[in-house]
C-alpha positions in Angstrom: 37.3 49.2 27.4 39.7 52.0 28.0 43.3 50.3 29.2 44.5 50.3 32.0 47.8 48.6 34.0 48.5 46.4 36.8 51.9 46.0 38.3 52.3 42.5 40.7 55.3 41.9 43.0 55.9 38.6 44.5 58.5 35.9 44.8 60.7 33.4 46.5 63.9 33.7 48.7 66.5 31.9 46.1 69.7 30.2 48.0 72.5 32.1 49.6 70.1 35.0 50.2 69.5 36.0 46.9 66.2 36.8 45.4 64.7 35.1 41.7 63.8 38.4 40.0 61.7 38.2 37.0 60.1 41.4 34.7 56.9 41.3 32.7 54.1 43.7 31.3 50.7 42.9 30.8 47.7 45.5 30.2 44.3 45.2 30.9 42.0 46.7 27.8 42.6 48.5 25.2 46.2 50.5 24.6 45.6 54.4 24.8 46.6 56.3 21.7 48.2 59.5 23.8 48.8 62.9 21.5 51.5 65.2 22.6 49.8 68.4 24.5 51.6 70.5 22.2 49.7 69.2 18.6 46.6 71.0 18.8 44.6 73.2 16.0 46.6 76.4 15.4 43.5 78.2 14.1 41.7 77.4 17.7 42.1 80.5 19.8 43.7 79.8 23.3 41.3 80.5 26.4 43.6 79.9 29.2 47.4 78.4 29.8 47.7 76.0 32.2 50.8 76.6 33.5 51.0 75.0 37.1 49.5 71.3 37.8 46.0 72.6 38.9 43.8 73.9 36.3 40.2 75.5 35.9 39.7 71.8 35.2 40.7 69.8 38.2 39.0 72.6 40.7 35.6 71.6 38.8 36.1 67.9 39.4 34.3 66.1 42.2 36.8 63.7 43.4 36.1 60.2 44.5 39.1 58.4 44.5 40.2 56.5 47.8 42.8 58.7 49.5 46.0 57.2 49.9 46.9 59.3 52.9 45.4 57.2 56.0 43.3 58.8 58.9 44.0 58.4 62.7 41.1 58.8 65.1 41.1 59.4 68.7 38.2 57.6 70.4 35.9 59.3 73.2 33.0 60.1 74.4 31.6 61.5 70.8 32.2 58.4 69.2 32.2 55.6 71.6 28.7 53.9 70.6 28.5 51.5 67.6 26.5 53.7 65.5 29.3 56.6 64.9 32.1 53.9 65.4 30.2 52.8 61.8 30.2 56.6 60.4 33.5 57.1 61.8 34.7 53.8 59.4 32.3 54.6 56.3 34.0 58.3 56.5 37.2 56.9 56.3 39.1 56.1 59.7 42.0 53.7 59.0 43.7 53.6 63.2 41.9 54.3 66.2 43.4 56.1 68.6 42.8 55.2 72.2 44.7 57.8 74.1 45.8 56.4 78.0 46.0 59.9 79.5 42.2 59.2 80.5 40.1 56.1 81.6 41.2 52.9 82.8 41.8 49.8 81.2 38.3 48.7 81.8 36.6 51.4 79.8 39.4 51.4 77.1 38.6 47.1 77.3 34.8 47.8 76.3 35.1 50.4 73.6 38.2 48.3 72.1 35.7 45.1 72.3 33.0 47.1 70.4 35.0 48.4 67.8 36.0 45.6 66.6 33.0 44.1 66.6 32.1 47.2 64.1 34.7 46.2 62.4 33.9 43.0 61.9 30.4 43.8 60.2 32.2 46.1 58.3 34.8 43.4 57.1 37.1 46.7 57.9 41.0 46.0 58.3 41.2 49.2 60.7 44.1 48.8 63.3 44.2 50.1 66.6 46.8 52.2 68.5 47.6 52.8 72.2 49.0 56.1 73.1 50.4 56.1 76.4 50.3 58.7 79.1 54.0 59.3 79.4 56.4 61.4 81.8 54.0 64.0 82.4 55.2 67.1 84.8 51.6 68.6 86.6 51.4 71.0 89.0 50.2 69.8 92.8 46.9 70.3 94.6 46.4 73.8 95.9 45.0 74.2 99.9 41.1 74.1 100.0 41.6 72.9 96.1 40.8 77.1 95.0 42.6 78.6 92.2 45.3 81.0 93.0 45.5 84.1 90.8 49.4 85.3 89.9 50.4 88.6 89.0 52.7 89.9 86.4 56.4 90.1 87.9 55.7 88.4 91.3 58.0 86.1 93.0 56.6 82.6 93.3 58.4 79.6 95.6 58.5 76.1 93.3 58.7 73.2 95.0 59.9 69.9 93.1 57.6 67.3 95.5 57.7 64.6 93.0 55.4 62.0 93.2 53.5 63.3 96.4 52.1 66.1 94.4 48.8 64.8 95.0 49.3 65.3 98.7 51.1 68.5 98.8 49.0 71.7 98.6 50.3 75.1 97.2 49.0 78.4 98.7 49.2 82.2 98.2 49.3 84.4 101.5 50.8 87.9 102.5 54.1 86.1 103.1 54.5 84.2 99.6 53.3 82.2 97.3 54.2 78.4 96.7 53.5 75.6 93.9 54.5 72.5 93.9 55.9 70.4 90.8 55.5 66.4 90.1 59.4 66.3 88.8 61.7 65.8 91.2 64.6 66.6 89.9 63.4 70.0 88.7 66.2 72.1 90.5 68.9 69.8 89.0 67.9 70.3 85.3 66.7 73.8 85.4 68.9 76.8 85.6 68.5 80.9 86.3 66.9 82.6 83.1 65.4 79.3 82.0 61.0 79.4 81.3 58.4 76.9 82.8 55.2 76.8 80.7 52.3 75.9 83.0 48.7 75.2 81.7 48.7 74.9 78.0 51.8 77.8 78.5 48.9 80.2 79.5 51.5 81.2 82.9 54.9 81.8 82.4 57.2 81.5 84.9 61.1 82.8 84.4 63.5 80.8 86.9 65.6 83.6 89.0 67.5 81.4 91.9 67.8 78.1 92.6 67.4 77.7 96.6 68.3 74.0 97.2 67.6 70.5 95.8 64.2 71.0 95.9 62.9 74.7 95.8 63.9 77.7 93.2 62.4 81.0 93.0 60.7 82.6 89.8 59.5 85.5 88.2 56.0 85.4 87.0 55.9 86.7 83.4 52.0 87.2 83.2 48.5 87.7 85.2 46.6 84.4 85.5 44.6 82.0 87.3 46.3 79.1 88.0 44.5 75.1 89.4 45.5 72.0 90.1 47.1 69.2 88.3 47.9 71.6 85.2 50.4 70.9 82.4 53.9 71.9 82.6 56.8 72.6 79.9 60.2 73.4 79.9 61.7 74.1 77.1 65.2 73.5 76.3 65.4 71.6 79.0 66.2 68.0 78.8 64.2 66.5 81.5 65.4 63.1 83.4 62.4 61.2 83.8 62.1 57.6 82.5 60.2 57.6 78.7 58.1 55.0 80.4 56.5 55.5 84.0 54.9 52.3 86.3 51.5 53.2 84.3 53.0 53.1 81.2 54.4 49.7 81.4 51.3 48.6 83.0 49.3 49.8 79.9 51.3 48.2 77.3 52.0 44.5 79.2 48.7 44.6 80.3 46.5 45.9 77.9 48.4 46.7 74.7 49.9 43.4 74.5 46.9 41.3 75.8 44.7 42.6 73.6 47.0 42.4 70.4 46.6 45.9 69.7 48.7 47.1 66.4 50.3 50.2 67.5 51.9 51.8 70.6 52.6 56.1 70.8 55.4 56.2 73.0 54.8 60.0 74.6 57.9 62.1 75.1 60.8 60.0 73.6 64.0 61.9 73.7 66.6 59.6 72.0 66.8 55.9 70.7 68.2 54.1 74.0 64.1 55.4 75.3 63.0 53.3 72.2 65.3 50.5 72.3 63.4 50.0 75.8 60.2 50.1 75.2 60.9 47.3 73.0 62.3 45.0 75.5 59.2 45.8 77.4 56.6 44.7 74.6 59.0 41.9 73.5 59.4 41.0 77.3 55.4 39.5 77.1 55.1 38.7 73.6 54.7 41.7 71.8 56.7 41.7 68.9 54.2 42.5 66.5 53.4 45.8 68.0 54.9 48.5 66.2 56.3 51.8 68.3 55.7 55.1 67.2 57.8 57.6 68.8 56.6 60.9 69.3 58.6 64.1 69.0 57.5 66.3 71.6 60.6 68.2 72.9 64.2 70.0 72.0 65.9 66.5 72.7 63.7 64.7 70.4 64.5 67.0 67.7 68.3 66.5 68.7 68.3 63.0 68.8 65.8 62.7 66.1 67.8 60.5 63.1 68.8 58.0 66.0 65.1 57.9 67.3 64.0 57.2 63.8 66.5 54.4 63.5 65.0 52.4 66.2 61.1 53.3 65.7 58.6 51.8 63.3 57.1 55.3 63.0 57.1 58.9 64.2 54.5 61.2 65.5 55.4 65.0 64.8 53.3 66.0 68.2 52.7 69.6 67.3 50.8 70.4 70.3 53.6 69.6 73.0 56.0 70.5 70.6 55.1 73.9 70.1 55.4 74.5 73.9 58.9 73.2 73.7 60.3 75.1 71.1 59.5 78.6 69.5 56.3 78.5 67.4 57.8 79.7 64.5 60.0 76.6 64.4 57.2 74.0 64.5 56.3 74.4 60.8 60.2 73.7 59.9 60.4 71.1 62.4 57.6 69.0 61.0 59.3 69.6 57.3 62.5 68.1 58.7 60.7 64.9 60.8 58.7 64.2 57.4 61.2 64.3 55.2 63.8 62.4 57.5 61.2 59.8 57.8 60.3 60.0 54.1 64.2 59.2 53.2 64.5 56.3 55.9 61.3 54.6 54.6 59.6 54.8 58.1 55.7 56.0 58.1 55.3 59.8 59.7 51.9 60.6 61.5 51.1 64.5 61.4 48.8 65.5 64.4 47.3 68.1 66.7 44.7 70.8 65.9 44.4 69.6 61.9 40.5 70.6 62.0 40.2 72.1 65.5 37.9 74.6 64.4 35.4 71.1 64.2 35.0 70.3 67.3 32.3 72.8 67.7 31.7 73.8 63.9 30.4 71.8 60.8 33.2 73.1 58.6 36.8 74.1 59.4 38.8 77.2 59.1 40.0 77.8 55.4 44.0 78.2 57.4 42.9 74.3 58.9 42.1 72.9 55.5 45.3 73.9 53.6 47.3 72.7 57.2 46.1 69.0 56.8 46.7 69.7 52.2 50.2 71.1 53.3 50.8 68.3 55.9 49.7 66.0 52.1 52.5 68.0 50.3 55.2 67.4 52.5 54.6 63.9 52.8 53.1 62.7 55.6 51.8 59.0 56.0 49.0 59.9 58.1 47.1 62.2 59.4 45.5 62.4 62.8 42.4 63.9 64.4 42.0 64.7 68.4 39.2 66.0 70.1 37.4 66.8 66.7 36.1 63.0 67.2 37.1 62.4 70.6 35.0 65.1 72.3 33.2 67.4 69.0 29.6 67.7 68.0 30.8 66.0 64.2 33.2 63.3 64.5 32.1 61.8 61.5 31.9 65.1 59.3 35.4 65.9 60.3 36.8 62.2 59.5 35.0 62.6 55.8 36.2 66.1 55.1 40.0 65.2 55.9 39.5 62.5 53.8 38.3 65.0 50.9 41.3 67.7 51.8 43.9 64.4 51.4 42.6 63.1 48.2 42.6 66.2 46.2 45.3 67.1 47.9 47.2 63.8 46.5 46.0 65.0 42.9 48.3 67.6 42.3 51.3 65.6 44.1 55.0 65.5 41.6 55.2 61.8 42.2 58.0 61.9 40.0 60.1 64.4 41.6 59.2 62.5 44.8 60.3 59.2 43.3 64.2 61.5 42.1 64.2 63.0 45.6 64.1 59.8 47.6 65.9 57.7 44.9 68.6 60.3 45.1 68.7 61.4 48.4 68.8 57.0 50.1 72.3 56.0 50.9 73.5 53.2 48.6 74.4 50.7 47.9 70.8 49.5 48.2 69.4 46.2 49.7 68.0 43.7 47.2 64.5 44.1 48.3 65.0 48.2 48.4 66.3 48.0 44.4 63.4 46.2 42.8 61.1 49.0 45.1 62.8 51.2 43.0 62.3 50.1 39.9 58.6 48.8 40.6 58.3 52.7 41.6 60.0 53.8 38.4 57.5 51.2 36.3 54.5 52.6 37.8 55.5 56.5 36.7 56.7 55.3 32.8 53.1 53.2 32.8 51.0 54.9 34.3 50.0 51.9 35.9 46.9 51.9 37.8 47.4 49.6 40.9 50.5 47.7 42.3 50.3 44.1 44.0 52.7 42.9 46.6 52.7 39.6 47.4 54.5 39.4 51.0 54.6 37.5 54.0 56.7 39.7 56.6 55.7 43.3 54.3 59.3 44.2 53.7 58.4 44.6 49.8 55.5 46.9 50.7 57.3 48.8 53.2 59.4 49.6 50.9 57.6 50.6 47.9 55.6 53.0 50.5 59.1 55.0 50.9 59.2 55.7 46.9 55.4 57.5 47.3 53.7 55.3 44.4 50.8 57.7 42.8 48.5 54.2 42.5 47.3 52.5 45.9 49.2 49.0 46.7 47.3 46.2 47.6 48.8 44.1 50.1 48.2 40.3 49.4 49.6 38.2 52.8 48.7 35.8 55.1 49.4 37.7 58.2 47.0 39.7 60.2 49.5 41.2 61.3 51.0 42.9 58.4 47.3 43.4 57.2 46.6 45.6 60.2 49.8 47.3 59.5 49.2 48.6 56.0 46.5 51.5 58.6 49.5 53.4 58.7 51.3 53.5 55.4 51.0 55.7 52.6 49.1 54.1 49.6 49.1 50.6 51.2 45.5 48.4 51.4 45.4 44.7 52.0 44.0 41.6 50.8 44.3 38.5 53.6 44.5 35.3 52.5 43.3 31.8 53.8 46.4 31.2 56.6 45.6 27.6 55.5 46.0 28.3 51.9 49.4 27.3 50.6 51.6 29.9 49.1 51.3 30.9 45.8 52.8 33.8 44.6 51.5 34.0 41.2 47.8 33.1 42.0 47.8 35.3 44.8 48.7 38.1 42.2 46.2 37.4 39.8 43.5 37.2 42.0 44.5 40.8 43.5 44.6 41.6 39.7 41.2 40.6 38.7 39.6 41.8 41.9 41.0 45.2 41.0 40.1 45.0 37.5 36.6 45.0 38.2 36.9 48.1 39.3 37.3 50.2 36.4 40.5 51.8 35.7 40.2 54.9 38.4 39.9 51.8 40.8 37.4 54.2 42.9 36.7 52.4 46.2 38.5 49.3 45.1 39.6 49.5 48.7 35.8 48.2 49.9 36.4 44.9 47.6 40.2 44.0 49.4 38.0 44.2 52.9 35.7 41.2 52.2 38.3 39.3 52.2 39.2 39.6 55.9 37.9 36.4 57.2 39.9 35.4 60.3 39.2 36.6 63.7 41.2 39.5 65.6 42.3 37.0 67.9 44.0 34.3 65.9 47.3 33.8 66.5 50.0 34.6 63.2 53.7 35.0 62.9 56.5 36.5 60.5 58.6 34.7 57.8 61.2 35.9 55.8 59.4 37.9 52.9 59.2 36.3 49.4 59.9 38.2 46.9 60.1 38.4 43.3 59.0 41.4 40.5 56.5 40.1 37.8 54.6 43.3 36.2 51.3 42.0 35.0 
């Protein structure tokens, strides 16, 4: 049997907040004998050099190890019956995404009801994530509800009619043309030379003169059609509407919360006083466990952005919005600068919008789409997300199963250990107890080469943490919380093994059991992730709660 090792971290809280920390090394099989690449036979001529990480070699390997980069769905129409809510697991979906900016909380009930009675069959440990509407800004009704067509360099009359945009009606005679706008305060934030981006930023509208509280004139920039209820941007402009709107809080209190869902995506967060309320709203009706992912959609959020991460379980780079608030050019540095932030602050980062867009109509996705999600891999991301490609495209489960290929041989060719110097160099010190013995679990399974890391936890502190250090093995996640079971969807490497909530706890045994599940599984550990899902066996519904992690370091 060709060796292999195992690295265990578990423990105890010791008195006066100190933690017991004990260091040992087993291995499984047999010890490899490992030749330096430079003996070889001198009278052998040389074929090729490999002189970068990728070889001939590793581009003729069919993959099959479990990515360690996790998946994010959106539900819809495409995959809302059982049968592609079963593909869209088998093909590798770790959250489901149930996006609020459509259906009502009846709909969203059923389809959350029959996923996780997929889920179930499945013994799958898939979480589930609300993603709210948010602070939109639409355009108002137009009269007899036709489209008005706007010609390059026209003057147009904007009216800012708030929340009566669904009453007021816009028009184009031989007098003028008027819009109206649902954000109020439009004349107050906006000034002359500033750019509104309406539909998708398909009409652009330059601001010329602000006529009174509630009307400006503009310059249109292009020829276009423009209907009802579209989209509108404004970039650089910080806009004062409340993160959360009556819906919003409706959604989460009401539906989020009652239905213990794992995840909220909090849309158009600007700066971490908008965070810092959206927790007092889950936390005002229980929801402590849900964890808020903040989504960076505008110029503020990219100003605010280290205070936004301070307060947020995770962050969202949003490209879609995003690239509407800012030049395009910029989106590609901005996401480098969110992922890394997040990287350094051990928070998980979800990379989304357009990954495989091609996908919602085609089998396969652009060759530019492919090395997008293997770039978003390379920087760092936690997770990856897919829109409409499963939400509303003719292969939702194809286009889970070939992000799931891009991610794991994207993950081959990873420098885990300049990623393990980066973030070891770059974290502000001194370190927390909990955060040292991440490191140097992190350092042991680089010198090792170990092949799988087991954290014993309660609360997930130790796993959160040894997520931040980018560990090239996956880390099972032994605990007796549902709650931090579901959570380990959204973290870099992490899979989870629940235990009996009756079972006492026992570090050790915990560990070996991980262990010796694991071992089975030869030392690639391909698809060990299927064997840590049997062992799921309490219902959604069960009620759990966080202690005070226990931890110690014992490498097995």
């Amino acid at each position: 049997m060709k060796g292999f090792t195992v690295i265990t971290v578990n423990g105890k809280n010791m008195a006066m907040r100190t933690y017991e920390l004990n260091v040992s090394a087993c291995k499984i099989g047999n010890e490899d004998i490992r030749i330096p690449s430079y003996v070889a036979d001198k009278n052998k001529q040389t074929h090729s050099f490999k002189s970068t990480k990728v070889g001939h070699d590793l581009l003729c390997t069919h993959v099959q190890n479990t990515p360690k980069t996790k998946i994010i769905c959106t539900l819809g129409p495409s995959c809302w019956s059982e049968e592609v809510l079963g593909k869209l697991l088998d093909a590798g979906l770790n959250i489901a995404r149930f996006n609020f900016s459509h259906g009502d909380h009846k709909m969203h009930g059923e389809v959350l009801e029959r996923f996780r009675g997929v889920c179930a069959a499945k013994k799958s440990a898939a979480a589930v994530l609300l993603d709210t509407k948010g602070p939109e800004i639409r355009t108002a009704m137009l009269k007899d509800h036709k489209n008005i067509t706007l010609s390059k360099d026209q003057e147009i009359i904007i009216q800012a009619v708030g929340d009566k945009y669904t009453e007021f009606e816009g028009y184009k005679n031989d007098q003028e043309t008027r819009i109206g706008l649902s954000y109020d305060k439009l004349c107050q934030s906006v000034m002359p030379g500033n750019r509104l981006l309406l539909a998708d930023g398909s009409v652009v509208i330059e601001v010329v003169e602000i006529l009174s509280a509630t009307e400006l004139k503009g310059r249109v920039l292009n020829e276009k059609e423009l209907g009802e209820r579209k989209n509108c941007n404004l970039p650089g402009v910080k806009v004062d509407i409340p993160v959360l709107t009556t819906k919003d809080i409706d959604d989460l209190q009401n539906f989020c919360v009652k239905n213990k869902m794992d995840y909220v995506a909090a849309s158009f967060v600007q700066t971490g006083e908008d965070v810092q309320f959206i927790r007092r709203v889950l936390d005002e009706v229980g929801g402590q466990d849900v964890e808020i992912i903040s989504k960076i959609e505008n110029e503020a959020g990219l100003e605010h952005i280290d205070d936004i991460i301070k307060y947020s379980d995770g962050i969202m780079v949003a490209r879609g919005d995003l690239g509407m608030e800012i030049p395009s050019e910029k989106v590609a540095l901005a996401q480098k600068m969110i992922i890394t932030k997040c990287n350094i602050a051990g928070k998980f980062v979800i990379t989304a919008t357009q990954m495989l867009e091609s996908m919602v109509k085609n089998p396969l996705p652009t060759r530019a789409e492919m090395t997008d999600v293997a770039n978003a891999v390379f920087d760092g991301t936690d997770c990856v997300m897919l829109s409409g490609e499963t939400a509303n495209g003719s292969f939702p489960d194809s286009a889970v199963s070939t992000m799931a290929a891009i991610a794991r041989n994207a993950e081959l060719v990873i420098n885990y250990d300049a990623s393990f110097s980066y973030m070891v160099d770059f974290t502000l010190k001194p370190l927390g107890s909990i955060e040292s013995v991440a490191t140097c679990v992190g350092r042991a399974v680089l010198d090792c080469k170990a092949a799988l890391v087991v954290v014993v936890t309660r609360a997930g502190a130790a796993s959160r943490l040894l997520s931040k250090y980018r560990p090239s093995v996956p880390v099972m996640v032994v605990t007796w919380s549902p709650a931090v079971a579901r959570h380990t969807a959204g973290r870099f490497a992490q899979y989870p093994m629940l235990m009996d909530g009756d079972s006492p706890y026992d570090g050790p045994a915990a560990a070996a059991a991980a262990g010796s599940a694991a071992a089975g599984r030869g030392p690639r550990l391909r698809a060990w992730v299927e064997g840590c899902h049997t062992c799921w066996p309490r219902a959604w519904s069960e009620p759990h709660s966080f202690r005070q992690p226990r931890l110690q370091t014992m490498l097995h």
